[in-house]
N, C-alpha and C positions, 0 to 999 in steps of 0.2 A: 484301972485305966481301960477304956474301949479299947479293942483291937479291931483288924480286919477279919475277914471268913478266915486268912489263913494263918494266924494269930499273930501277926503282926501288930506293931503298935501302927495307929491312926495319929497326926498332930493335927497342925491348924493348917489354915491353906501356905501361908506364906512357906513354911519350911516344905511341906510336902510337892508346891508348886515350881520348885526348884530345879525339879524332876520338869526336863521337855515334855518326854512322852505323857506324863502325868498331865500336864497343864493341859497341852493339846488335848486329852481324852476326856479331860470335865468342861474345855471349850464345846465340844462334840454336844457331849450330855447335854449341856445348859441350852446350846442352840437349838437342837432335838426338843427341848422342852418347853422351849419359848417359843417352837413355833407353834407349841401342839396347843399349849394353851393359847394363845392367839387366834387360832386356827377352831379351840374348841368356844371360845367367844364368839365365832361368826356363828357357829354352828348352830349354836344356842338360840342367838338373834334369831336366825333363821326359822329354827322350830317351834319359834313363840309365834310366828305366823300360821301354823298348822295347828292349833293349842283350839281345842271346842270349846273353849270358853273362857272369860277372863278371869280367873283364879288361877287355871293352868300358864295361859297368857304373862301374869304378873310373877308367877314362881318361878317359869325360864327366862323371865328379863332378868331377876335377881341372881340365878344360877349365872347367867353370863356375864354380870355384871362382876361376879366373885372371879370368877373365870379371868378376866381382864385384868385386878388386882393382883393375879398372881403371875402374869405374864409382866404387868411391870414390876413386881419383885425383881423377878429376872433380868430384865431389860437393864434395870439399877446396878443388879449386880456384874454382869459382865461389863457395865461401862466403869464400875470399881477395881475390877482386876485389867484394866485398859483394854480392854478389848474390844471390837466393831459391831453390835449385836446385831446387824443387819448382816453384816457379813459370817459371823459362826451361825444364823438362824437358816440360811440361801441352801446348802447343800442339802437339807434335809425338806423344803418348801415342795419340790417334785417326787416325793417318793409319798407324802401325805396327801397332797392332792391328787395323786394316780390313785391313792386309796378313796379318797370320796369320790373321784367319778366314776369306781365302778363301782361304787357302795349307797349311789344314791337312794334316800329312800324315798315309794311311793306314797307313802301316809303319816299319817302321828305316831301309829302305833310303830310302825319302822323304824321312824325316827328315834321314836323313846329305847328302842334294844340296840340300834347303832350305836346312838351316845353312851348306853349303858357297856357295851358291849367291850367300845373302843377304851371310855377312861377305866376299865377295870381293866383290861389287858395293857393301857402304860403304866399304870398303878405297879402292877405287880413287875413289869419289866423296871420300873427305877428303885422299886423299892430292891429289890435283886441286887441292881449298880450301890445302890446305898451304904450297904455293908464295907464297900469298898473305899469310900469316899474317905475324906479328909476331916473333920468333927464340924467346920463352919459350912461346907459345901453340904455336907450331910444333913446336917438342919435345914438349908436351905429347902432342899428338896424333897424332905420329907414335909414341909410344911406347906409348897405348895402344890403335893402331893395328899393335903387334906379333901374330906368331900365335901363338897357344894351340899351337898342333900339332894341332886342328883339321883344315885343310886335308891334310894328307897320311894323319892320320887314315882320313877321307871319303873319298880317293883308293883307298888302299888295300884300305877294307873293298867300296868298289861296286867296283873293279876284279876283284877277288876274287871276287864277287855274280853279275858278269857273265860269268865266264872259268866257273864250277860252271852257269851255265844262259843261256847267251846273251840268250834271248826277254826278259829281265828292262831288258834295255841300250835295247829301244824303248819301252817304258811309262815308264822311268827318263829317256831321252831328249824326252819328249813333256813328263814332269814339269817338265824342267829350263826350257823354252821357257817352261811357263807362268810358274813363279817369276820370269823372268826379266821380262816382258810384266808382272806385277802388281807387281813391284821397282821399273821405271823408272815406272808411270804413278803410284805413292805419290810414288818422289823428285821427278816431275816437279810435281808438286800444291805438294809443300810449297817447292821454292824457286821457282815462280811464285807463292804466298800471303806469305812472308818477304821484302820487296823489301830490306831492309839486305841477305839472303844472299846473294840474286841478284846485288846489286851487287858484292857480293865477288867473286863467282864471274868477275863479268866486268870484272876488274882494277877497279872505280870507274869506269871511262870513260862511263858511259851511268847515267842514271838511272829506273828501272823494269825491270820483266821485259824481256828481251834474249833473245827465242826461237830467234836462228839460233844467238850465240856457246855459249849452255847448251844448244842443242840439238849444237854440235859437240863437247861435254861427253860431255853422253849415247853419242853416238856412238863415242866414245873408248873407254867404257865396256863398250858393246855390242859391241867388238871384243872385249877383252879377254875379253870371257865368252866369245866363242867358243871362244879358246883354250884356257881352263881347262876346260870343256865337252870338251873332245879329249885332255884330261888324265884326264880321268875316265874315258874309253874312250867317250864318248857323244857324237850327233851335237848343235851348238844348233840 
């Protein structure tokens, strides 16, 4: 039988939903995540504007286009478990958009390390919550937690970017550090404002924000970018 991280047994939503704080905290999640895909649909649209040429053009319509499907996953399933998806998506709407207005990027190439930058840092933050989850909610989110093709997209075309003019890998490198520095201080905001989330994050053992266990989160997190940041050909 799955368990949770802290061996707990996992059931299905209905028995585990039971639980107030519980239900409340995968409302959080699911909102959190339907905005972001929603949110990463525009983005996409957006950057298929920027795209030097139509190849690139038609592989971030389809990237968005994935993108969309997976936001109404979502939208499906919080109107299944009754709930307002307009209304659990809203608290989360201004702490994402404070992040792209001060993340906008200047080019394609920007564009391509934001996007990469941002779905690999929720990637790794829901997959984290995941463990936690319920067996039907856990699917859910790991599935629309799959990648577009995105990522190696992104890889590809700055790897490529960098290899035609090198000098491009320090300003693309400098970029990457900010995204990353304005990523965790939003994430960090919203699961110290959300304490059902918090709580999740940190198995239920504690109730209230829990700064070192979420802060060993984050850190988790900030590893991993490093890595993918080295993937890209660029220093974090």
């Amino acid at each position: 039988m799955d368990t949770h991280a802290d061996g707990t047994s996992i059931g299905d939503w209905t028995s585990c939903a039971a639980d107030p704080g519980y239900r409340a905290a995968v409302l959080d999640l699911l909102g959190a995540l339907a905005y972001g895909e929603l949110s990463a649909f525009e983005r996409l649209a957006e950057d298929a504007k920027l795209a030097p040429g139509l190849p690139d053009k038609a592989a971030l319509a389809r990237m968005a286009s994935a993108e969309f499907q997976h936001y109404q996953l979502l939208h499906d399933r919080l109107v299944e478990v009754g709930a307002d998806p307009t209304e659990v998506m809203t608290p989360f709407v201004e702490p994402l958009e404070s992040f792209h207005r001060m993340t906008a990027p200047s080019d394609w190439l920007e564009g391509l390390v934001k996007a990469y930058v941002g779905d690999a840092i929720a990637t790794d933050f829901y997959r984290e919550v995941a463990v936690r989850l319920d067996d039907d909610t856990r699917d859910l989110v790991l599935r629309v937690m799959s990648d577009t093709g995105h990522a190696q997209f992104a890889v590809d075309r700055v790897r490529q970017a960098i290899e035609e003019n090198p000098k491009v890998g320090g300003r693309l490198a400098l970029w990457g550090r900010r995204l990353m520095g304005e990523a965790l201080s939003q994430a960090q905001r919203v699961v110290a404002e959300r304490d059902a989330l918090s709580n999740l994050l940190v198995g239920g053992a504690v109730q209230g924000f829990d700064l070192v266990e979420v802060g060993k989160m984050f850190n988790r997190i900030t590893e991993a970018h490093t890595k993918r940041m080295a993937v890209l050909g660029l220093a974090s």
